[in-house]
N, C-alpha and C positions, 0 to 999 in steps of 0.2 A: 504493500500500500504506500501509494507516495506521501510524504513528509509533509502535513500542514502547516502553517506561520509558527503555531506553537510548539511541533514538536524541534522545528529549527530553531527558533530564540533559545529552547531549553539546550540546547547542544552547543548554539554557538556563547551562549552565555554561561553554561558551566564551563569551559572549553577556556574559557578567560578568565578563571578565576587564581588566587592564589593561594596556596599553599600555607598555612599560619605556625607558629610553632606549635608541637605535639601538646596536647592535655592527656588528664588522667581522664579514661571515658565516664569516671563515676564520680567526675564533679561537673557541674554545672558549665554548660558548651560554650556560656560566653561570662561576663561579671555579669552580675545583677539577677541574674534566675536563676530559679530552683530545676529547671531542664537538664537532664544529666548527658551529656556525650551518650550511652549506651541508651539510652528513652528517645534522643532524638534520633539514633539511626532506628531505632527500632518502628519510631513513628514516622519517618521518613518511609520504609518501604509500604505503610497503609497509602501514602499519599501518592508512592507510584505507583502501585497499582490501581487505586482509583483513578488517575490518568490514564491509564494503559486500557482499562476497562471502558474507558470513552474515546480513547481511539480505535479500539477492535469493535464498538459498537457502530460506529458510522464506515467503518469496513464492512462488518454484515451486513449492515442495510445497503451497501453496494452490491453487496453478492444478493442480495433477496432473501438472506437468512435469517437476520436482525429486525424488528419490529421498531425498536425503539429507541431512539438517539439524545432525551433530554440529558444532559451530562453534569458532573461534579466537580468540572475544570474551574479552579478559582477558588473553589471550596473545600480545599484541602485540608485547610487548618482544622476541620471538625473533626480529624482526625484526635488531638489533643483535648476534644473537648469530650471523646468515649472514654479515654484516656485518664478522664479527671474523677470519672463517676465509677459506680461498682457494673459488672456483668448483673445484676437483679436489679437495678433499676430500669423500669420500663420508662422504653425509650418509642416517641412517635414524632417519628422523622419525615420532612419533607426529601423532594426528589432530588435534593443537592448532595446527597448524606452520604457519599461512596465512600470516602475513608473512615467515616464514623462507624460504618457495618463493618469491615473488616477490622478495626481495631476492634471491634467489640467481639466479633466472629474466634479474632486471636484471645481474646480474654476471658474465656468460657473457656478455654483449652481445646480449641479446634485447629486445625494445622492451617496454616496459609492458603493454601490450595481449595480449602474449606469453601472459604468467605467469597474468593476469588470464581469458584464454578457457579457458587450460588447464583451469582449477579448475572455470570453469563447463561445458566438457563433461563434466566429472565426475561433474557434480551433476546434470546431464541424463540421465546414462547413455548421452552419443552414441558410436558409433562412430568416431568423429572424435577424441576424444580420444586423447593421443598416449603414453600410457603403458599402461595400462589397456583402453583402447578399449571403453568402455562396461561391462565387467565388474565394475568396484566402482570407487569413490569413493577413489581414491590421492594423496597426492603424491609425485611421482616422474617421471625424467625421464635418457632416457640421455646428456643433452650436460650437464646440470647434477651428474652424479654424485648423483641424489639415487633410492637402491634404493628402489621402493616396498614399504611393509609398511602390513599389514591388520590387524594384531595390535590387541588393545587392552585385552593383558593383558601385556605386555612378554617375548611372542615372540621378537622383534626382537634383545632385548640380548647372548645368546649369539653370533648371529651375530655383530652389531658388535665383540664381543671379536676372532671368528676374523677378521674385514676387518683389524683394528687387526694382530692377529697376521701375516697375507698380508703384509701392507705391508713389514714388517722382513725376514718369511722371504724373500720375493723377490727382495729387495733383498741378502742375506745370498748368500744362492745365484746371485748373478749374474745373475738370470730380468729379462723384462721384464715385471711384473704389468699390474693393469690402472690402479693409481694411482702417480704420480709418487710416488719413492721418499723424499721427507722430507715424504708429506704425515700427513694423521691423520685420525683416523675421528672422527664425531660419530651420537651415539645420544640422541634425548629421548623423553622418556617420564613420566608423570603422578606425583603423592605417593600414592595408591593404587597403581598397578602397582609402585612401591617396595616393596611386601610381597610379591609375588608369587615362587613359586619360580622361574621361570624369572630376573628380575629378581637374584634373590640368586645364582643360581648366576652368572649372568655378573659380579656387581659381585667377587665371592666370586674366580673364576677372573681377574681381572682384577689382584686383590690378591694372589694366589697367584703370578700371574707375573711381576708387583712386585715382589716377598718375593724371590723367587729371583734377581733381573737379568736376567730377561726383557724387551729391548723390547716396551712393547704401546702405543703411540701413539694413547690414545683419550679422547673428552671427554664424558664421561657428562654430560645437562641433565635435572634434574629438573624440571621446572614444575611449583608447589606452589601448586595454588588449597584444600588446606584439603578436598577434597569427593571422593570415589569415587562418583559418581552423586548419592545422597543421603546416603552414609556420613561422616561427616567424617572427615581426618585430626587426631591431636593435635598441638594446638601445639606446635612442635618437634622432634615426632617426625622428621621425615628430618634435621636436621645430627645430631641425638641415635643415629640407627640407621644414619648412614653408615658407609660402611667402612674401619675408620684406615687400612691402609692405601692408602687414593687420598687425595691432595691435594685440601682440601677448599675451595671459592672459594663465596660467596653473594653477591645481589644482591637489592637488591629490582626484580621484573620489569614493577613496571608503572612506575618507573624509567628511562627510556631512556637518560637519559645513566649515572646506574648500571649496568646490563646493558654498555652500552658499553662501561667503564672498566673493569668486572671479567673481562667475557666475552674481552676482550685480554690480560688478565692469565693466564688460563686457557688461551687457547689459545699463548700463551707460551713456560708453564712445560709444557705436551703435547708442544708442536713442539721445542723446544728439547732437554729432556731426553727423550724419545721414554717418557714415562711419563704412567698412566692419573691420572685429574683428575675429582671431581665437582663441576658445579657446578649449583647450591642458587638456583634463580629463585623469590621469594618473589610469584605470583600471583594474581589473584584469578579467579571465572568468573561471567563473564557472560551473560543471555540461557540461562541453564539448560543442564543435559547437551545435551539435543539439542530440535528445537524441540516435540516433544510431552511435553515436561518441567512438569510443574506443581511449581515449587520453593517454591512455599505450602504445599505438602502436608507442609513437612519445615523448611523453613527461614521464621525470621519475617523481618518487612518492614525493622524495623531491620538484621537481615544482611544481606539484598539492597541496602539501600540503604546501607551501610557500604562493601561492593565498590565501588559504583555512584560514591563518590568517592574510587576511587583508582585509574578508568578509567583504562586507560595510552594511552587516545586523546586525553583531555582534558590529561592527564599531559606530555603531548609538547606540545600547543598551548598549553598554559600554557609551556612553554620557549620557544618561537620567540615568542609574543607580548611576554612578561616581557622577554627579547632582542631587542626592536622590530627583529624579523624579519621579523611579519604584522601584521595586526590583527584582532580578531574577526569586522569584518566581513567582510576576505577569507577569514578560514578556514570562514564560514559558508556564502558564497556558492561556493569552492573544496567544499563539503562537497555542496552540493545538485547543482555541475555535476557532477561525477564522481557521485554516484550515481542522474541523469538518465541519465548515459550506462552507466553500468553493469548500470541494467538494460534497456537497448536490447541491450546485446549478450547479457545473457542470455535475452531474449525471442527472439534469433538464435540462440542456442546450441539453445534449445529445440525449435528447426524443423529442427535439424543428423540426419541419418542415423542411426539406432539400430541393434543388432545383430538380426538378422530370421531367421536361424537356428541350427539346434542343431549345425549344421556350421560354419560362423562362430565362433560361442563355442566351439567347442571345438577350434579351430583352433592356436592356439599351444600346447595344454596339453601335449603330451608330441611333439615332430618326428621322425619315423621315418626316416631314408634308409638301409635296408639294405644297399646297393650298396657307399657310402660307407664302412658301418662296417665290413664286409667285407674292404675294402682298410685301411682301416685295423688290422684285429686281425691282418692277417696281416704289419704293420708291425718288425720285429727291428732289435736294435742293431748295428752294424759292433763295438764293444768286449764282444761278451759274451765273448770270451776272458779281459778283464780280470776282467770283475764274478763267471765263477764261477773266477776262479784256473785256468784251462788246465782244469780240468774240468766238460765241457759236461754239463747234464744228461739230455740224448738218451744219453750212453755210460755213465751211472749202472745201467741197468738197468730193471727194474720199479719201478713207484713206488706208496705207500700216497696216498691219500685226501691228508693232512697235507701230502705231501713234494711232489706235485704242484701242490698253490698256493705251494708257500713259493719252489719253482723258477720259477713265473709270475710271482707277486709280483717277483722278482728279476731275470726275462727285462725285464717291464715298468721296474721303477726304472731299468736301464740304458738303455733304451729312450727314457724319456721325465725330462729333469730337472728337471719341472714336479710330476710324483709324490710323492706324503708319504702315509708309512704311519705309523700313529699310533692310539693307544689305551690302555689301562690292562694293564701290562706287558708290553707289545708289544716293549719297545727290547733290554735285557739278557740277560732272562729268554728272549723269543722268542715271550709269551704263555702264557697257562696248558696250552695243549698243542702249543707246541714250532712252532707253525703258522710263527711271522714270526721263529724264531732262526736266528740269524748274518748277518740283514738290517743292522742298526744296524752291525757291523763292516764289512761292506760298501759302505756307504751313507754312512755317516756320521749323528753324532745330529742335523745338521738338516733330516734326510728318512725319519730311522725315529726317534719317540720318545713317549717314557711321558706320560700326560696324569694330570691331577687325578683323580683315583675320579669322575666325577661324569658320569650318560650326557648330560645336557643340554648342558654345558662341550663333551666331545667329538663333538658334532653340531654344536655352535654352530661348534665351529676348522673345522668343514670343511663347513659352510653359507659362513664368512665366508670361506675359502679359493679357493672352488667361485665363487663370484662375483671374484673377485680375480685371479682366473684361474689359477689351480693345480689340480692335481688331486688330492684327498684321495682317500686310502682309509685311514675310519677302521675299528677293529675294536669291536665290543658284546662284551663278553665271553661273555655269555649272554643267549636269547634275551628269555627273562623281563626281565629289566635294559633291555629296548628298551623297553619299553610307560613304564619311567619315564619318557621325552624322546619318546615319539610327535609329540605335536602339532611337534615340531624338524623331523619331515619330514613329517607331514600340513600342518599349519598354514605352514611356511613354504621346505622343499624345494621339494613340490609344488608351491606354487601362483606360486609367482617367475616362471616361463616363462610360465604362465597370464595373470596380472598385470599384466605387463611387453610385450605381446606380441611373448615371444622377444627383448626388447632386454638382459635380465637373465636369466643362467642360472646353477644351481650344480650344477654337472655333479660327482657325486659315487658313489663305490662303498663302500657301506658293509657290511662286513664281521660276519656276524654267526655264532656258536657257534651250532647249533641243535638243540632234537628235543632226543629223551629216549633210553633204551636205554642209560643209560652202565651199564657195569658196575662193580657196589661202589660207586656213586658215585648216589645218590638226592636225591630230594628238589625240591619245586616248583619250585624256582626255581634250580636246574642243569638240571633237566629240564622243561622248555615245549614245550609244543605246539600253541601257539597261533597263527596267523597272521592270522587272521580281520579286524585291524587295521589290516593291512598289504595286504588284498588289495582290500581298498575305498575307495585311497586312487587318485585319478584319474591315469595316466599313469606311478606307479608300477611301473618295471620288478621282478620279485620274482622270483630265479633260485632253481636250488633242485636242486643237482648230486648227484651219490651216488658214481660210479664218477670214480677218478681223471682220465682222459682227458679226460672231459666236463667237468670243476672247472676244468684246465686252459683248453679252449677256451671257453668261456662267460667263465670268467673275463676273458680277453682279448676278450671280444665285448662284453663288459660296461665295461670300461675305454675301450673305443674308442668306445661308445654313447654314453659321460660326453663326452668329447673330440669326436666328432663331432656330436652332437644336444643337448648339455647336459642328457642322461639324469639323473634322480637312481636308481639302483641299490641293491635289497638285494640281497645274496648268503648265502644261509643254506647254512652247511655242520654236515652230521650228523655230532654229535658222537663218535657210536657207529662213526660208520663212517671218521673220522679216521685209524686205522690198522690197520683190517682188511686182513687179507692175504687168510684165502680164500673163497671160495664153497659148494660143496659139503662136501667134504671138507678136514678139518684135515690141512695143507701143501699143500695144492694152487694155492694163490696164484693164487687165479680171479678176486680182489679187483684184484688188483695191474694196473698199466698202464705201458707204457713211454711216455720221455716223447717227446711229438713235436716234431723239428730244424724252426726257421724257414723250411725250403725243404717245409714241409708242412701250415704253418698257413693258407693259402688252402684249399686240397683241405680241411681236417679243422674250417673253420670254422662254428661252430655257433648261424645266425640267432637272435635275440629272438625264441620263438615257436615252434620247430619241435621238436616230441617225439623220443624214441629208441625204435626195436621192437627186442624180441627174440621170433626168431622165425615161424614162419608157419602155425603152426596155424590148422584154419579154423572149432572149434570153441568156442574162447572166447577173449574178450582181455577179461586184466586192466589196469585201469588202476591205476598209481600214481604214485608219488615218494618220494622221500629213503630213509629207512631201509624203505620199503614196498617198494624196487626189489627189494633183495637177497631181502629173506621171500618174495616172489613168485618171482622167477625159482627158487627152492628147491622151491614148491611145485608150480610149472607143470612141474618136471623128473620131480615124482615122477606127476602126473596125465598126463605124456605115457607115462611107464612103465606104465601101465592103458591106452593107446590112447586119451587125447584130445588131439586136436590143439589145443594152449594157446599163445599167443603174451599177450607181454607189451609194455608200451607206457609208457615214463616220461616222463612229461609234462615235467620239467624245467624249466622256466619255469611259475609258479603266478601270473602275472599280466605280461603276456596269456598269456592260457592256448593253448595249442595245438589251437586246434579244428578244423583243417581235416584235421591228421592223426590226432584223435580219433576224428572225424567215420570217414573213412575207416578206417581200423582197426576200427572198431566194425559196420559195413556189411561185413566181409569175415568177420566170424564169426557177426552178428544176435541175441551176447551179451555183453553186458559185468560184468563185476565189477569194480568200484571199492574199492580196498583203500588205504584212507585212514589213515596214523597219527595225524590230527588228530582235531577232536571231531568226535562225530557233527553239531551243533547248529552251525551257524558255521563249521564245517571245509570243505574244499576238494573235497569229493566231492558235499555240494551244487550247486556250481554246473558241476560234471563232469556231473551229471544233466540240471541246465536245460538247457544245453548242446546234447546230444543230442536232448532232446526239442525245442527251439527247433530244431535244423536236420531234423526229422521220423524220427527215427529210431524205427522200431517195434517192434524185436528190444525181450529182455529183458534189463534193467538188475535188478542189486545192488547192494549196497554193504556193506565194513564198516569198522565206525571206532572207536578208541578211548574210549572210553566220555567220558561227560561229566563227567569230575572233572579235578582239580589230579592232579599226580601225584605218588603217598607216596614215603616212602622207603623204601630198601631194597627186596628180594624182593615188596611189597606190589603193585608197580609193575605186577607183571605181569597183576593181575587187573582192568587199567583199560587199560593199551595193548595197541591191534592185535597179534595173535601168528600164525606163522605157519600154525597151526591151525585157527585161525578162517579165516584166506582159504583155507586145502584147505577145510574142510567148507565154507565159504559156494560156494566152486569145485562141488565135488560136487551141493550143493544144485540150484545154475544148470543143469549137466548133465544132471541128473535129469529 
């Protein structure tokens, strides 16, 4: 492969260097650092092979073998900064990180060669690869603690607050997490995703926990080359826009004994006072964004070559030679052996096994064992005498919608002391409708408590939790409020198991207000009805209960899902039907359900996937869910009162969808009506259709759905959401 600008400046500028008088390798390479002669050659060879690995990668992608060219050139010095920390501190790195994985690869006691194939299966897309397995280009690795992330918009950084968070709670709570209890968490990430909202909410929630005496145990690394692709950053802008308070430490990164001397000082004053720390790597970039990057396009030749000496490869060999360590000529001839052989092994890597089907890849994304979770939901505590004070909630009575999870929620925290509920007024107050009150006096506030206003913050503490090994259940207040922090479980929920293959999980149930129908109570954004987001998200469990009984077991099938498979879980509860008492007629408490005793939650367990009927007419079945259950079963009572046999069928789970008993249901009347409170465009009666017509069903299909708007406030509401008038006449129509 021919020689690009950089690997000629490193040739012709070690090549020029001089010779210093000899040191002892085990003191310090120059005055003034603690960097020893034998630590910098040793971190010297992380840093050429993380160059080496991005020169053999933009060689692959010449041959057609390599996928992927974003590179670590410039970024070398993060070498020192694996360096400074232990092999158990989990580490979640962005895509600049190539010396910081093999220094860490080598610190775990893995042979050079280790760290080195790893990356290049990566870049191959082989199946072989031991994180990822051909699925994307990560670094990550479950003996090195290092979570892989994909992000490269600072995804990532909420999570790492919730890791840094786990660590303390675990530890607090007597638990055994998944990291040694005085370790710390490490997060880096680029001087463009510094601006990014996710990026600020996690720097933001990190200083908020600060502020208050929160341990949060975490070392935020900026690497600061100056560039967002072709955007630049201003000079100074990140120590200028950090956040006061986190302890602020800088370096310059192409510095090695710097980065050394500072990145100890940092991880220090982290481990030590178990408080959050930024540190400010002042770097340069090399070799462009990624290798189809023309940076002529944008940057002149003087900038390029400005970086170009202040290579942190050249940087480092200027230390060990000035410290008559090496000489040029060995670090030249060390420079062609190693990347002779670096790309033999990538020319190996590139014969390695790829992934060959769509059952293969999609093998880790979401692990099912029903049997498993089964037994686990029917799992009870020996102390629930304690947790509800002598009154069980089986001898409470009937129970609304509300009082039925707040008593599950409760069966589970005693159940499990791995559990934390958690959200915006969740702790005191009990939530805005009373769902999680008298949990925090029960529980105590380090497994029920209030988080920052902020939805990304509280997906990040129970993303970082969820891998930590705890089990969050956090709450969204409302459903609208979700779609701010989406990509928190598209971008990085989901796709961890994916990722990871299954070596990283964040097994999580997240708790969400949902739907519209509130009374006196309007307006977009208390009332959503949107899902559409959430149901195209891969592997994505999306439950979606109406009647108290059902909230109950799902609930609990859904918490055991997290636990047993490392499920990531929605649970949308209608907010309207929170505390409905009746059904037909006012006082008739047709709403209401008694709660079921743990010698009956096997019998009343209710699978991922399996619908509920009402009824056996063999004239129609309606399909629904959440608030569409109740308006249906209203209507199908007054269309049985005319002589049509009407049966209804609540699907319950809106992702996997229940098709096998849709399927069936639907073939036992040859009609269906789909009475959907979502949009008609994107809503979930769409793909109730496909469905059907995918497993050949030839009867006649309806549908109807709330219209396609936001929804107003007040009384306006009603001339946009599904009413129960429309599912009678749309009913009657089918009939007809």
């Amino acid at each position: 492969m021919a020689r690009d600008a950089v690997e000629t400046h490193f040739a012709e500028a070690v090549a020029a260097l001089s010779p210093g008088p000899p040191r002892d390798p085990r003191t310090p390479v120059r005055e003034g650092t603690g960097l020893t002669g034998d630590r910098c050659r040793e971190l010297f060879e992380f840093q050429l092979g993380s160059r080496l690995l991005d020169v053999a990668a933009r060689w692959l992608r010449e041959q057609d073998e390599g996928f992927y060219t974003i590179g670590s050139a410039g970024h070398e010095g993060n070498a020192a900064v694996a360096a400074a920390l232990r092999a158990t501190d989990p580490a979640l790195l962005h895509y600049r990180s190539g010396a910081f994985y093999l220094a860490r690869s080598a610190m775990a006691g893995r042979l050079p060669e280790e760290g080195l194939r790893d990356v290049l299966l990566g870049l191959t897309a082989s199946a072989e690869e031991p994180i990822a397995g051909g699925r994307h280009k990560v670094f990550g690795h479950p003996r090195l603690a290092v979570i892989p992330q994909t992000s490269t918009i600072a995804s990532h950084l909420p999570r790492a607050v919730g890791v840094a968070f786990a660590i303390e709670r675990a530890r607090q709570l007597g638990l055994r997490g998944a990291w040694p209890g005085d370790a710390i968490a490490v997060c880096s990430f680029g001087d463009a995703s510094l601006n990014h909202a996710s990026a600020l909410s996690a720097l933001n929630t990190a200083g908020y926990g600060s502020y208050q005496g929160l341990a949060l145990p975490i070392l935020f690394v900026c690497e600061d080359n100056g560039l967002g692709v072709s955007v630049r950053t201003p000079k100074g802008w990140v120590e200028a826009a950090h956040h006061p308070l986190l302890t602020y430490f800088s370096a310059d990164g192409c510095d090695l004994a710097d980065v050394h001397d500072v990145t100890r000082a940092a991880v220090e004053h982290v481990r030590g006072r178990r408080s959050p720390a930024l540190l400010h790597l002042d770097t340069v970039r090399l070799m462009g964004h990624a290798g189809s990057d023309v940076e002529l396009s944008y940057r002149t030749k003087r900038e390029i070559n400005a970086d170009l000496e202040r290579d942190p490869l050249v940087v480092t060999a200027r230390l060990l030679v000035e410290a008559g360590l090496t000489t040029p000529d060995k670090l030249l001839l060390h420079y062609e052996t190693t990347r002779e052989h670096l790309f033999k092994m990538a020319l190996e890597s590139s014969r390695r096994p790829r992934l060959s089907s769509a059952g293969e890849i999609t093998e880790p994304l979401a692990p099912r064992t029903p049997r498993t979770v089964a037994l686990a939901s029917a799992a009870a505590s020996g102390s629930r005498e304690k947790a509800f004070a002598g009154r069980l909630p089986e001898g409470e009575g009937p129970l609304t919608l509300s009082q039925a999870i707040n008593r599950t929620l409760a069966d589970q925290l005693a159940a499990h002391p791995d559990m934390l509920v958690f959200g915006e007024d969740v702790a005191r107050k009990g939530g805005v409708y009373g769902v999680t009150r008298g949990l925090q006096k029960r529980f105590g506030v380090g497994r029920v408590f209030d988080t920052l206003l902020d939805e990304q913050a509280v997906l990040g503490l129970a993303l970082g939790s969820g891998v930590s090994g705890l089990l969050p259940v956090p709450e969204i207040q409302y459903l609208a409020y979700l779609h701010n922090a989406l990509d928190q479980i598209r971008g990085e929920a989901a796709t961890l198991s994916f990722f990871s293959r299954g070596a990283f999980r964040n097994p999580m149930v997240v708790r969400v207000a949902s739907y519209a129908y509130q009374k006196g109570f309007g307006g977009h954004f208390h009332n959503d009805n949107s899902v559409a987001a959430l149901r195209d998200i891969p592997g994505l469990i999306v439950a979606s209960p109406a009647r108290p009984d059902d909230a109950a077991s799902m609930l609990r099938t859904c918490l055991a899902a997290a636990r047993v498979d490392g499920s990531v879980c929605v649970f949308l509860e209608p907010i309207a039907l929170y505390n409905t008492r009746d059904l037909f007629e006012d006082g008739d408490n047709g709403w209401l359900s008694p709660y079921v005793p743990p010698t009956r939650w096997a019998e009343t367990h209710v699978p991922v996937g399996r619908a509920r009927g009402y009824g056996d007419g063999r004239d129609l079945t309606i399909v629904t869910f959440g608030n569409g259950v109740r308006m249906s079963l209203r209507a199908a009572v007054r269309l049985t009162a005319e002589g049509y046999g009407c049966r209804v069928l609540d699907l319950r789970w809106l992702s996997p969808l229940p098709v096998e008993d849709l399927v069936r249901s639907a073939e036992l009347t040859g009609r269906v009506l789909i009475a959907d409170e979502t949009r008609r465009a994107g809503g979930v009666s769409e793909s109730v259709v496909a469905e059907l017509l995918d497993a050949g069903f030839t009867g006649r299909i309806a549908r109807v759905n709330s219209a396609d708007s936001f929804v107003p406030l007040g009384e306006a509401s009603r001339h946009v959401l599904l009413s129960e008038t429309e599912i009678e006449d749309a009913a009657r129509k089918l009939l007809a």
